[in-house]
Backbone of each chain as ProteinMPNN parsed JSONL, in Angstrom:
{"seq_chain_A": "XXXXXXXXXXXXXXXXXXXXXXXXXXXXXXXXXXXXXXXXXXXXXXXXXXXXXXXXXXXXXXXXXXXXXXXXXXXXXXXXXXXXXXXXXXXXXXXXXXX", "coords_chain_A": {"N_chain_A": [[0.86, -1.206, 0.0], [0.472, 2.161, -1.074], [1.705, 4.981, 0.15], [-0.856, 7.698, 0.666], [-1.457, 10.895, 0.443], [-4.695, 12.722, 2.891], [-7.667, 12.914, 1.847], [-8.794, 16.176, 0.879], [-10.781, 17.259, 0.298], [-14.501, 17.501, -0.527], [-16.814, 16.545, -3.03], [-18.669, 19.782, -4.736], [-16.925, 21.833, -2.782], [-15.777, 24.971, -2.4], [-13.048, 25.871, -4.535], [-9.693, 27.133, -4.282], [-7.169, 27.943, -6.824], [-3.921, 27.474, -6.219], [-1.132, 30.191, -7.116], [1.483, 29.852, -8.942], [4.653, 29.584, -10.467], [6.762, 27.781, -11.422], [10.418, 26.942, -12.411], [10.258, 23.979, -13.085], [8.666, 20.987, -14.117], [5.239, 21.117, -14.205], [1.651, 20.431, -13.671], [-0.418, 22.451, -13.956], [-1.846, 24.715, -15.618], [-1.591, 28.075, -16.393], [-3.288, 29.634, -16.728], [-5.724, 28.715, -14.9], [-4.332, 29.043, -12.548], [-4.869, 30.708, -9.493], [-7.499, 31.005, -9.67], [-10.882, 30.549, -8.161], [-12.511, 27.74, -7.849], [-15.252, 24.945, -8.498], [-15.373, 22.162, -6.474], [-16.179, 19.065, -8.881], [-15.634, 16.314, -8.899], [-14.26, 13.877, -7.201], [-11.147, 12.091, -7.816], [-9.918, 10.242, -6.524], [-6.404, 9.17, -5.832], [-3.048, 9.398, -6.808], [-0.137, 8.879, -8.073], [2.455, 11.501, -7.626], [2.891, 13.341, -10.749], [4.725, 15.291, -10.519], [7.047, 14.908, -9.092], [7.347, 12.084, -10.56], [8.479, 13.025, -12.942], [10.994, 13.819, -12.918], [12.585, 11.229, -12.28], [11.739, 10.397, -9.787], [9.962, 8.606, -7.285], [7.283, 9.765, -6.788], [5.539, 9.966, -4.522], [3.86, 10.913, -1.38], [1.312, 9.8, -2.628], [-1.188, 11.668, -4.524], [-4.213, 13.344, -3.921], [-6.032, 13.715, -6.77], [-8.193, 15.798, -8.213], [-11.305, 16.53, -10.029], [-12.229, 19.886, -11.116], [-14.453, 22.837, -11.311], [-14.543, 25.651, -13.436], [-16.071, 28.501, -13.748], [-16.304, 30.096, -17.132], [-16.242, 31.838, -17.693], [-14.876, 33.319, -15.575], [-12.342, 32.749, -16.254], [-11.611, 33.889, -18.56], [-10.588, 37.277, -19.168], [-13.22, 39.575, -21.015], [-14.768, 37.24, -22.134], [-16.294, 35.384, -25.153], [-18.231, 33.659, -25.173], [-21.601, 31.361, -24.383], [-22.671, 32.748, -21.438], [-23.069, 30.801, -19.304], [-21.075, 28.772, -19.68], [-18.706, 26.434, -19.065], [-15.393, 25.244, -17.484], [-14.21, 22.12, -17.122], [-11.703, 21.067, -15.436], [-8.687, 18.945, -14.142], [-7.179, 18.889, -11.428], [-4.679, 18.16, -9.033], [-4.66, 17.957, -5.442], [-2.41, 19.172, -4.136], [-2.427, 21.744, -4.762], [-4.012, 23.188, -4.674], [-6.035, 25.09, -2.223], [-8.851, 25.769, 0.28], [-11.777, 27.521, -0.588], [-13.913, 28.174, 0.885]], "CA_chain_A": [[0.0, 0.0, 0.0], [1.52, 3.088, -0.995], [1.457, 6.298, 1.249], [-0.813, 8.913, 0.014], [-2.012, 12.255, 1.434], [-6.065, 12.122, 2.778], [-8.986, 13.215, 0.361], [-9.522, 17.489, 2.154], [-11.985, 18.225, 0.049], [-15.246, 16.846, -1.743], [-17.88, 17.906, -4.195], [-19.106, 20.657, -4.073], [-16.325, 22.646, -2.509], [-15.251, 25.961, -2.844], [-11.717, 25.865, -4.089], [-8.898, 28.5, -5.014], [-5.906, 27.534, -7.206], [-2.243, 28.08, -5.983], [-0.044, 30.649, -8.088], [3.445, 29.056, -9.027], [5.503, 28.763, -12.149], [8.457, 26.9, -10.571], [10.69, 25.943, -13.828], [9.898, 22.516, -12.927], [7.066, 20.481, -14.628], [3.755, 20.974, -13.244], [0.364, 20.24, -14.192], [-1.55, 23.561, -13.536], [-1.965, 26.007, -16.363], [-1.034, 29.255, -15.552], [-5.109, 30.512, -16.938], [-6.22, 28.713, -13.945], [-3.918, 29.5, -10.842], [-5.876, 32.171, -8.58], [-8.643, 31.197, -10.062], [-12.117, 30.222, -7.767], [-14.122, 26.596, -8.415], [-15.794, 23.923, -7.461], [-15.007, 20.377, -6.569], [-16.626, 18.536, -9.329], [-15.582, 14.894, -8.561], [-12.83, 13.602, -6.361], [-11.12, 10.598, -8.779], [-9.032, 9.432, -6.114], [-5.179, 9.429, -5.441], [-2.211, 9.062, -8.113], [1.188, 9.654, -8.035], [2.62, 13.012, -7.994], [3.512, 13.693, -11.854], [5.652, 16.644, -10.629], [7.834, 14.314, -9.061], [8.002, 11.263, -11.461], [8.607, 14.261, -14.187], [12.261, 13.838, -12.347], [12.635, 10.209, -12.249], [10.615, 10.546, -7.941], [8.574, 7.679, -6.891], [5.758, 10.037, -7.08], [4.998, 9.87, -3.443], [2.775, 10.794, -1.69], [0.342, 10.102, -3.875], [-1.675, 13.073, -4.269], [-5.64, 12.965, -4.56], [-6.773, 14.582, -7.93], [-9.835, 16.451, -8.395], [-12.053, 17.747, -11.087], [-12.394, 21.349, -10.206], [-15.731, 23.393, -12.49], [-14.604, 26.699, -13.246], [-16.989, 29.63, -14.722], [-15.183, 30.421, -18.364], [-16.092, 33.981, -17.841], [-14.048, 33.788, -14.306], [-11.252, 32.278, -16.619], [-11.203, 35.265, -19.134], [-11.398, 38.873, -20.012], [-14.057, 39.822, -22.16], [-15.198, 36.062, -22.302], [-17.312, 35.629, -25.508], [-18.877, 32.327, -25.703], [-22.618, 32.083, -23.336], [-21.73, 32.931, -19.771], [-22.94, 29.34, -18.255], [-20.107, 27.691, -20.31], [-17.874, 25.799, -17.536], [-14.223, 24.237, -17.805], [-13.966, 21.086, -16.274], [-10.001, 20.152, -15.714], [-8.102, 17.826, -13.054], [-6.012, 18.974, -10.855], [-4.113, 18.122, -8.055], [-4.454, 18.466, -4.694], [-1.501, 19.982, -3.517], [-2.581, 23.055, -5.625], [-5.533, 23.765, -4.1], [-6.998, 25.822, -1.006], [-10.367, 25.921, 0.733], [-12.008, 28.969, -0.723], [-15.44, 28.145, 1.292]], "C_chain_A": [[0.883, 1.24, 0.0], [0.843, 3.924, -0.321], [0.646, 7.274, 0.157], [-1.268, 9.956, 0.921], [-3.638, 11.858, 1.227], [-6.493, 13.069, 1.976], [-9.437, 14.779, 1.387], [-11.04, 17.691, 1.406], [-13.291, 17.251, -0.807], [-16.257, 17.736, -2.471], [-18.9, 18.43, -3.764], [-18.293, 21.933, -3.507], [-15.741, 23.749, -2.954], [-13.609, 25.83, -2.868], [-10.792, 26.768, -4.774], [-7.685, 27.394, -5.387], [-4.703, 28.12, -6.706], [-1.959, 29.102, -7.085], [1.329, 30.235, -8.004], [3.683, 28.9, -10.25], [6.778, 28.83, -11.524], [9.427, 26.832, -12.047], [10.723, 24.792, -13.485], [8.542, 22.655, -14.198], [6.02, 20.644, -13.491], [2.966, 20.86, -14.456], [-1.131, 21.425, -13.81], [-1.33, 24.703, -14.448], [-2.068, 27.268, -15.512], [-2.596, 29.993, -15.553], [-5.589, 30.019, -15.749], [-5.52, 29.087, -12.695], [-4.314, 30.948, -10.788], [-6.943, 32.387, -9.159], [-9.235, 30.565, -9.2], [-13.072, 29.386, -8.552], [-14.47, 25.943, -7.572], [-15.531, 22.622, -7.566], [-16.035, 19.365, -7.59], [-16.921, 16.833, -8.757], [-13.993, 15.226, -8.085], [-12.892, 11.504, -7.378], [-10.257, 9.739, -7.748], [-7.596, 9.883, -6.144], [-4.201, 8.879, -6.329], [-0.989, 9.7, -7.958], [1.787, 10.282, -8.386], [3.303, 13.386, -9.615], [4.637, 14.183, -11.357], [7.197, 15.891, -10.086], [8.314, 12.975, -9.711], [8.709, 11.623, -12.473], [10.484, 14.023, -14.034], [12.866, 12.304, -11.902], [12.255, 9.5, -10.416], [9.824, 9.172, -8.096], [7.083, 8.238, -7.056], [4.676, 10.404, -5.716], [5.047, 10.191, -2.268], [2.079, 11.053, -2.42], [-0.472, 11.254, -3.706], [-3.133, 12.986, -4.726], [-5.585, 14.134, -6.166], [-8.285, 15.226, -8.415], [-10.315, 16.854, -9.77], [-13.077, 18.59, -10.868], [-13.249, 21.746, -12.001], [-15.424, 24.677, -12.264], [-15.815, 27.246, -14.562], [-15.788, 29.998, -15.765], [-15.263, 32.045, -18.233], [-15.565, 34.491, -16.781], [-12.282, 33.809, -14.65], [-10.907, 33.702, -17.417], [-11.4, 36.578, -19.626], [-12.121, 38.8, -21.045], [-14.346, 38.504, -23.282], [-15.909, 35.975, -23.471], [-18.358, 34.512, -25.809], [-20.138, 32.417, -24.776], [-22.194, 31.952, -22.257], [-22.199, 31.848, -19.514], [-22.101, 28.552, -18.78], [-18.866, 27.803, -19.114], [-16.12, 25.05, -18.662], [-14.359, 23.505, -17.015], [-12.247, 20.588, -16.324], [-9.74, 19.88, -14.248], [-6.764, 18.896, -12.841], [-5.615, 18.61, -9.211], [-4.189, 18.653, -6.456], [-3.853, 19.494, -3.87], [-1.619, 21.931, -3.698], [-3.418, 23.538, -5.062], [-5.466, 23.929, -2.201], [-8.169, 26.038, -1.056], [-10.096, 27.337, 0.185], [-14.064, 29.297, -0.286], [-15.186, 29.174, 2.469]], "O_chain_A": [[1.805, 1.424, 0.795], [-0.367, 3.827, -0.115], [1.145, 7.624, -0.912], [-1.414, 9.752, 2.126], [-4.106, 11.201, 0.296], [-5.793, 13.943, 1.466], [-10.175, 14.697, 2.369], [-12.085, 18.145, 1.872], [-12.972, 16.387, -1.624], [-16.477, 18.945, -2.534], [-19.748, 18.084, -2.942], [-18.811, 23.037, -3.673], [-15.099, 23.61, -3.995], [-12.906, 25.721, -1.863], [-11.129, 27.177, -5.885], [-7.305, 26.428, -4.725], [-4.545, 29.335, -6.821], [-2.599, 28.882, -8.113], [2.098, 30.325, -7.047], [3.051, 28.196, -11.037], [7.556, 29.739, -11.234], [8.652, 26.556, -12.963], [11.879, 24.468, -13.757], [7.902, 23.53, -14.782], [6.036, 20.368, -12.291], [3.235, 21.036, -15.645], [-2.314, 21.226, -13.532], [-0.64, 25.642, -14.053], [-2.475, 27.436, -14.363], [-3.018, 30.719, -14.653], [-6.092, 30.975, -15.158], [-6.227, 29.465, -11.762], [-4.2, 31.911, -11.546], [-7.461, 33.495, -9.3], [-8.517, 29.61, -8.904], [-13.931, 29.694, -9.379], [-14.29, 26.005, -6.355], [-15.465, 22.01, -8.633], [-16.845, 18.776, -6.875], [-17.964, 16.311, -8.364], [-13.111, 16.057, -8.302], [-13.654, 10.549, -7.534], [-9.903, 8.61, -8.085], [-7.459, 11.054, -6.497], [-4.48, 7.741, -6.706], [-0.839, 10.902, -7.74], [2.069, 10.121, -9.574], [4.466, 13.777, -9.516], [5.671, 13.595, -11.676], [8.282, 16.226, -10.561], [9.484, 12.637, -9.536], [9.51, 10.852, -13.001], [11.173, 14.076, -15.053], [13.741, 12.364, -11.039], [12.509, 8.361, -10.024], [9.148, 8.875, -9.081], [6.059, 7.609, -7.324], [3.541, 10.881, -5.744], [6.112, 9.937, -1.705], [1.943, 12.147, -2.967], [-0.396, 11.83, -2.621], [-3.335, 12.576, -5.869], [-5.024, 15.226, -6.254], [-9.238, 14.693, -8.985], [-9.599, 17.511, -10.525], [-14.257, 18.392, -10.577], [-13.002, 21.358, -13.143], [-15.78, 25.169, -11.193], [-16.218, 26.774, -15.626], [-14.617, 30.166, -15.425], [-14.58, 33.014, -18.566], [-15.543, 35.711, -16.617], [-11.352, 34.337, -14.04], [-10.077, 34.501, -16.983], [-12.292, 36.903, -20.41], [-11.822, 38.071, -21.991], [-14.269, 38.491, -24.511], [-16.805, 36.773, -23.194], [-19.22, 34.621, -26.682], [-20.126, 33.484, -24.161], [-21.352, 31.096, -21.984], [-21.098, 31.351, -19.273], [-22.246, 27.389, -18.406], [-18.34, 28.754, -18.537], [-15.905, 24.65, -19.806], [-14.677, 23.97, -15.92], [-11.755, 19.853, -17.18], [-10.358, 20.401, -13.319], [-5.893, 19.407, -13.545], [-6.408, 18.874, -8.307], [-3.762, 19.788, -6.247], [-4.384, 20.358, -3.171], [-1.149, 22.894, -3.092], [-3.388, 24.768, -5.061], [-5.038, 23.195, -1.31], [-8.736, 26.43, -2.076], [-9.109, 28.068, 0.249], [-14.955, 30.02, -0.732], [-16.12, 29.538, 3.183]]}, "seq_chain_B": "XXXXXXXXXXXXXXXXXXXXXXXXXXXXXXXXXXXXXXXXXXXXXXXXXXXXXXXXXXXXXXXXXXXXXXXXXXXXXXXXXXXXXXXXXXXXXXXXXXXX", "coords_chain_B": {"N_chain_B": [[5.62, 35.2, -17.494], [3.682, 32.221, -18.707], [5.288, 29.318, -20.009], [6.349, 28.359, -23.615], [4.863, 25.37, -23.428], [2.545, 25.78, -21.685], [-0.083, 26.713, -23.108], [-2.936, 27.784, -22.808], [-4.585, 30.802, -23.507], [-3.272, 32.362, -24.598], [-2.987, 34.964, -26.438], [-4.135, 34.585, -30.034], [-5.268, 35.083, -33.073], [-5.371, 34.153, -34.544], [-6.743, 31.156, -37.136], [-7.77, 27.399, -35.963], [-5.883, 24.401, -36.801], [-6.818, 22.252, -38.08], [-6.136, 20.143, -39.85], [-5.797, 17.118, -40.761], [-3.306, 14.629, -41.016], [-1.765, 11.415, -42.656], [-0.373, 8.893, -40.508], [3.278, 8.754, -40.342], [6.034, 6.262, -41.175], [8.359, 6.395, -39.952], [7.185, 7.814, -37.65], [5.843, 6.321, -36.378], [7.765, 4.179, -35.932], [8.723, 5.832, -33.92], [7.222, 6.348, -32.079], [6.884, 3.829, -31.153], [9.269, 3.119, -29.958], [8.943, 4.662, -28.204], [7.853, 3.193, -26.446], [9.022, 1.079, -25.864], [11.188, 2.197, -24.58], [9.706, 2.878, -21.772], [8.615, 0.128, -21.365], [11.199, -0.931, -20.953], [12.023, 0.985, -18.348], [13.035, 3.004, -19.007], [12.088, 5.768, -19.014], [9.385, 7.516, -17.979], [5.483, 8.659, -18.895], [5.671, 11.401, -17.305], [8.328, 11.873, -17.2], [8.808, 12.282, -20.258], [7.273, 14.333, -20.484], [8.389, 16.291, -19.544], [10.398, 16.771, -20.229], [10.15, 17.506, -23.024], [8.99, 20.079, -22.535], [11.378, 21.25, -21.636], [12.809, 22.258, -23.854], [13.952, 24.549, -25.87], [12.172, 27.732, -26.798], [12.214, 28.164, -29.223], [12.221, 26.072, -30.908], [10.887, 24.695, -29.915], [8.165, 25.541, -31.136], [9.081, 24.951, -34.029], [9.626, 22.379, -34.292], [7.671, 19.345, -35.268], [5.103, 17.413, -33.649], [6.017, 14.566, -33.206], [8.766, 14.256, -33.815], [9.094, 16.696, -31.419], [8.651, 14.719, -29.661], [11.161, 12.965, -30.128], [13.475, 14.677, -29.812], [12.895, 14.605, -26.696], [13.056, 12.299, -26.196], [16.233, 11.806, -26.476], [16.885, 13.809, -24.731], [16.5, 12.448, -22.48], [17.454, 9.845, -22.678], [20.265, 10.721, -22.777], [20.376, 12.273, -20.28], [20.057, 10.011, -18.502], [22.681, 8.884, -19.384], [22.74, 6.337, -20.868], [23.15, 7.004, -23.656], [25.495, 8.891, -25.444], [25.521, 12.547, -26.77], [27.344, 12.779, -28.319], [27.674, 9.983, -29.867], [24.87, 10.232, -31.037], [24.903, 12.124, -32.935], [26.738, 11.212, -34.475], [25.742, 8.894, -35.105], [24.015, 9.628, -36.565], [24.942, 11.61, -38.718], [26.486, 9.124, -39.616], [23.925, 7.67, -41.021], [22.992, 9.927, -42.801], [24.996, 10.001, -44.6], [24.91, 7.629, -45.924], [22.663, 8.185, -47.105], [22.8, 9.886, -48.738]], "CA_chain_B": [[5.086, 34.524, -18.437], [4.274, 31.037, -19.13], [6.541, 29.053, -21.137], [5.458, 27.376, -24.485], [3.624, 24.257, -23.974], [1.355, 26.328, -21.532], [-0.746, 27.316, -24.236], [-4.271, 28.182, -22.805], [-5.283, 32.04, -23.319], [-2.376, 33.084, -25.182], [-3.541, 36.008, -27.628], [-3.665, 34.567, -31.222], [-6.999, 35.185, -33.401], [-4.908, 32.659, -35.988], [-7.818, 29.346, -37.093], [-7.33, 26.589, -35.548], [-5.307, 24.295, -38.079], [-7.841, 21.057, -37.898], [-5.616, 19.26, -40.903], [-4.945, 15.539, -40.352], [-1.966, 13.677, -42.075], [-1.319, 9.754, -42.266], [1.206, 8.518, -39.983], [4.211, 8.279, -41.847], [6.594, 5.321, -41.071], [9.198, 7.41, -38.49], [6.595, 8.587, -36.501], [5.035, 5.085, -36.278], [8.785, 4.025, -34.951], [9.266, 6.741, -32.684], [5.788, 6.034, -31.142], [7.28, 2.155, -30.647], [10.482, 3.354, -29.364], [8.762, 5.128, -26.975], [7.03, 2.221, -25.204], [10.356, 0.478, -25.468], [11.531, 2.611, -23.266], [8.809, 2.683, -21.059], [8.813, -0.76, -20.429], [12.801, -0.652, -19.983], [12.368, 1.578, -17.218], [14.091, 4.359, -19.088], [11.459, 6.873, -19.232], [8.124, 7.651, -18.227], [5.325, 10.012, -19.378], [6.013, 12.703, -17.276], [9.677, 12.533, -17.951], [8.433, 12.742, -21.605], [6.064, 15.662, -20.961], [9.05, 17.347, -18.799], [11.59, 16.672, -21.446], [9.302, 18.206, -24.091], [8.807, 21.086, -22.155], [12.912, 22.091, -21.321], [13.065, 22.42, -25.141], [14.091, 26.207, -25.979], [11.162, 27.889, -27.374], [12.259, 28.275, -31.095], [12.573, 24.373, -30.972], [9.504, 23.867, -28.981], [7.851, 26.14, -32.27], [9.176, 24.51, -34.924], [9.622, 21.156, -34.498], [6.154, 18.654, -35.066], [4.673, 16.486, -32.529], [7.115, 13.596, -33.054], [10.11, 15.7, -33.345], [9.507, 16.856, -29.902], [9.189, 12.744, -29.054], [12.103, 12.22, -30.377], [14.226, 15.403, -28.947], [12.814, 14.569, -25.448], [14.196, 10.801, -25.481], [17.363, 12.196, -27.175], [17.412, 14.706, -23.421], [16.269, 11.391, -21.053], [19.083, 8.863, -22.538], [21.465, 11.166, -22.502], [21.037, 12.619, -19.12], [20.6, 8.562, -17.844], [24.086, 8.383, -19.902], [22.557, 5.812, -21.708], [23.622, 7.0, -24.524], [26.076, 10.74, -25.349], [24.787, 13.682, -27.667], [28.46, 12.656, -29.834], [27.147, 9.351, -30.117], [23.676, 9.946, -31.574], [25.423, 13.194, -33.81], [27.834, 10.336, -35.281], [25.062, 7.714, -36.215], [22.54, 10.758, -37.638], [26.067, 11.591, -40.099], [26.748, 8.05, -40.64], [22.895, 7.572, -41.826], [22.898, 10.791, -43.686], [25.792, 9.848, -45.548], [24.741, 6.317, -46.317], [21.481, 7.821, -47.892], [23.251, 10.803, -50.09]], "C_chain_B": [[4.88, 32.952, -18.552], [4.569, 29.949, -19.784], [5.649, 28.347, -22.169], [4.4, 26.422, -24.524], [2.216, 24.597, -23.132], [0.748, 26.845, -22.179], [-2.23, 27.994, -24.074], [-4.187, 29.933, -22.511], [-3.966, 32.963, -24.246], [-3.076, 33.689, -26.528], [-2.921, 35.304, -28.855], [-5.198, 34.856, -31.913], [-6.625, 33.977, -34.742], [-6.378, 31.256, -35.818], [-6.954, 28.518, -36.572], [-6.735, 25.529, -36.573], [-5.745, 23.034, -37.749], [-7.167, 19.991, -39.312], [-5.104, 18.554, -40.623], [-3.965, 15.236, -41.306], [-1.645, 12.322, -41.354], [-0.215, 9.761, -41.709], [2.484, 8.46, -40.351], [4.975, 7.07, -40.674], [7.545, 5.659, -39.571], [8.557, 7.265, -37.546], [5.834, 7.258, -35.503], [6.316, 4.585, -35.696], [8.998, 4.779, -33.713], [8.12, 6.374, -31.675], [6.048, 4.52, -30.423], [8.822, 2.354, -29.692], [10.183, 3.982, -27.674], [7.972, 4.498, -25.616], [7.762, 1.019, -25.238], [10.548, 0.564, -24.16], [11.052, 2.754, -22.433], [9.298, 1.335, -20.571], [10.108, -1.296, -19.951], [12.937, 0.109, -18.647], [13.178, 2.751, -17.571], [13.097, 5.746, -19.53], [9.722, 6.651, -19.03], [7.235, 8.955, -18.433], [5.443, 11.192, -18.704], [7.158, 13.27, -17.274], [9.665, 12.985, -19.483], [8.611, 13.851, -21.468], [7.277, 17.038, -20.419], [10.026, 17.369, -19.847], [11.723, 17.853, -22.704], [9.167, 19.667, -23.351], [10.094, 22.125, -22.187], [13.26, 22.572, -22.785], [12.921, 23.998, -25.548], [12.747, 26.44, -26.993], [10.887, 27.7, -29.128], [11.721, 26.757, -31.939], [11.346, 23.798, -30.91], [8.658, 24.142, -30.593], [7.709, 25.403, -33.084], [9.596, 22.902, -35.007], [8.071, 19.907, -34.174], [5.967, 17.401, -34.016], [5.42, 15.374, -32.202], [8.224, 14.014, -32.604], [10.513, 16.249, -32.177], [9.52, 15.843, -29.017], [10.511, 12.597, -28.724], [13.387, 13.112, -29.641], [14.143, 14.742, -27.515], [13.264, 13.173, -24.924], [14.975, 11.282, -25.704], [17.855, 12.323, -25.254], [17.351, 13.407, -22.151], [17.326, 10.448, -21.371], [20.257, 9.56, -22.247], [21.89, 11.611, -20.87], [20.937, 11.221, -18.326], [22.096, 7.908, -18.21], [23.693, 6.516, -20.31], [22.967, 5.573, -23.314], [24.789, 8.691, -24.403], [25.444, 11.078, -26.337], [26.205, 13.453, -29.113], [28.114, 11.379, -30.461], [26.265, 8.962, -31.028], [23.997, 11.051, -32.757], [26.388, 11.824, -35.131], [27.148, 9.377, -35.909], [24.294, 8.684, -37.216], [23.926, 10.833, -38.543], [26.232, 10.558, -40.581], [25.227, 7.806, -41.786], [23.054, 8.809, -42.952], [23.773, 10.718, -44.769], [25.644, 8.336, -46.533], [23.291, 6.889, -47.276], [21.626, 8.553, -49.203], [24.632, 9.837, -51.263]], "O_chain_B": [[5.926, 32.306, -18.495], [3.519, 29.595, -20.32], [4.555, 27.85, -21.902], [3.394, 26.432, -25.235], [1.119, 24.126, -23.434], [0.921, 28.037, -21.924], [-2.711, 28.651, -24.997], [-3.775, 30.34, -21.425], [-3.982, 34.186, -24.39], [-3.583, 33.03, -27.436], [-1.701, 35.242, -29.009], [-6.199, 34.823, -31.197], [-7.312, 33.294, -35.501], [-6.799, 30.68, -34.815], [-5.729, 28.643, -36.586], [-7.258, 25.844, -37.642], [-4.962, 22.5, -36.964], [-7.893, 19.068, -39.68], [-3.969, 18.724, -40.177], [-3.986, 15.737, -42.43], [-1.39, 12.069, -40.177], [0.789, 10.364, -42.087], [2.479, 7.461, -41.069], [4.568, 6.987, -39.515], [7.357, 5.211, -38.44], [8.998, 6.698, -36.546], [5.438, 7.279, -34.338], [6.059, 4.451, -34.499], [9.407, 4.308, -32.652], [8.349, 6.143, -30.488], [5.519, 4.151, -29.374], [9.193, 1.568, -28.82], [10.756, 3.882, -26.589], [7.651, 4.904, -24.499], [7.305, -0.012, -24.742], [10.371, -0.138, -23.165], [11.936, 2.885, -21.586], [10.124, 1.21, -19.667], [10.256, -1.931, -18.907], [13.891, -0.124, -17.904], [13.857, 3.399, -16.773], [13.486, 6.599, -20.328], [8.991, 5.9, -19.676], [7.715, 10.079, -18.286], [5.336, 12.193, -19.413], [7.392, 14.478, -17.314], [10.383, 13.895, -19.897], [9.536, 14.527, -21.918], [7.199, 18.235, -20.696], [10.325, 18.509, -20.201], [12.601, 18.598, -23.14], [9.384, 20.511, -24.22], [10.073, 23.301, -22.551], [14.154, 23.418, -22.806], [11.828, 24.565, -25.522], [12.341, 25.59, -27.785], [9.975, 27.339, -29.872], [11.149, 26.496, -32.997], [10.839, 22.847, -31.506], [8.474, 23.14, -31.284], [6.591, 24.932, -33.289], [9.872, 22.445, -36.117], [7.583, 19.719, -33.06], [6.849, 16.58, -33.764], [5.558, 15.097, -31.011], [8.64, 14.147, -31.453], [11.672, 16.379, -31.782], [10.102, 15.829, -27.932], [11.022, 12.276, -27.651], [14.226, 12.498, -28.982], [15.202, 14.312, -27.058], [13.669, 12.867, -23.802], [14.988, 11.931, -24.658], [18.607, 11.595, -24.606], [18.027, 13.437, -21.123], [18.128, 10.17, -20.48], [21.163, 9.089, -21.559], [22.974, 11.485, -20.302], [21.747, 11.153, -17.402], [22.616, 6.917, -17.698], [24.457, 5.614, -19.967], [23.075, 4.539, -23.973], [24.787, 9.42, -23.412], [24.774, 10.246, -26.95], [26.147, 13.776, -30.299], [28.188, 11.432, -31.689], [26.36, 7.953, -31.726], [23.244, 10.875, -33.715], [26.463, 11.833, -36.359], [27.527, 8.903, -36.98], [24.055, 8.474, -38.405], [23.977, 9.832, -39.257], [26.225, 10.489, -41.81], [25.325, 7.769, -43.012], [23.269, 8.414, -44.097], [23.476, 11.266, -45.831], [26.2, 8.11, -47.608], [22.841, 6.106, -48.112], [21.09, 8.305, -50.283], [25.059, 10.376, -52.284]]}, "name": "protein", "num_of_chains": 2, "seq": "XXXXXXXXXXXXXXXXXXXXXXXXXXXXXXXXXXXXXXXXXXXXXXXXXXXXXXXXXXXXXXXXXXXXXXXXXXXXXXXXXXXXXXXXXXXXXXXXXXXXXXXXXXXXXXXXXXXXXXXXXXXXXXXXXXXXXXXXXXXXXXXXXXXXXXXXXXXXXXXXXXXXXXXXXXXXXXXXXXXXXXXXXXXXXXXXXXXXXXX"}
């Protein structure tokens, strides 16, 4: 059984993205950090890209979420209809309560 | 700023360029080469995806979806010293000369 970190958040939750551009690999577009969503689905726990990216075990595993942002929270002068959502996965570690 | 393969929101009003092309033969190796190495233990995808990423921008630009395959094993054997960069320079001349 590998070690992972526990599950903070589920759906439903208000959550804020980290800001970071490390020069490392990551998995968090820069359009979403400091952006405000919601916990779509929690998929469970998977080992940390950011550290296999570097030949890392990966671990602790890190839960992954799919976080529902508003597209018109994502960009200026949005033009597509305002209830259009992004759905993308990301990482625990990235994320803060924003309830 | 951030770097090339982050690509979401970056100002272009350019179409999207929706034109498929058949596999060609290369790309169909490089795609087998790359789950070689996989199951060797000499690379996995997010050493790929990190590989692909360290690639100077001009590079990142202009070279096509394989191309940056094939750079980013080039950067993972070499820094496992698997293979050297004089090495893989000396077979690409011997081929090139064997085909002119």
């Amino acid at each position: 059984m590998t070690e992972a970190e526990s599950v903070r958040f589920g759906p439903g939750d208000k959550v804020q993205v980290r800001v970071a551009t490390p020069p490392t690999h990551i998995r968090t577009p820069v359009y979403v950090q400091g952006k405000t969503g919601r916990v779509d689905a929690v998929y469970g726990a998977f080992h940390n890209p950011e550290s296999r990216a570097y030949g890392g075990t990966g671990t602790p595993k890190q839960p992954l979420y799919r976080i529902e942002f508003a597209q018109t929270d994502l960009w200026d002068n949005y033009r597509g209809p305002a209830d259009d959502k992004l759905l993308i996965d990301i990482y625990q570690h990235w994320l803060d309560s924003a309830d | 700023m951030p770097r090339p393969h982050d690509r979401g929101g970056w100002p272009n009003e350019d179409p999207i360029d929706r034109t498929e092309h058949e596999m060609e033969e290369w790309e169909r190796r490089v795609d087998s080469l790359n789950s070689v190495l996989g199951e060797k233990g000499l690379k996995n995808t997010d050493q790929l995806r990190r590989a692909i990423e360290s690639l100077p921008l001009e590079k990142y630009e202009a070279l096509s979806y394989y191309e940056k395959w094939t750079a980013a094993m080039e950067i993972l054997l070499v820094e496992q010293n698997v293979m050297t960069t004089e090495e893989i320079d000396q077979k690409m001349q011997e081929l090139e000369r064997a085909r002119s």
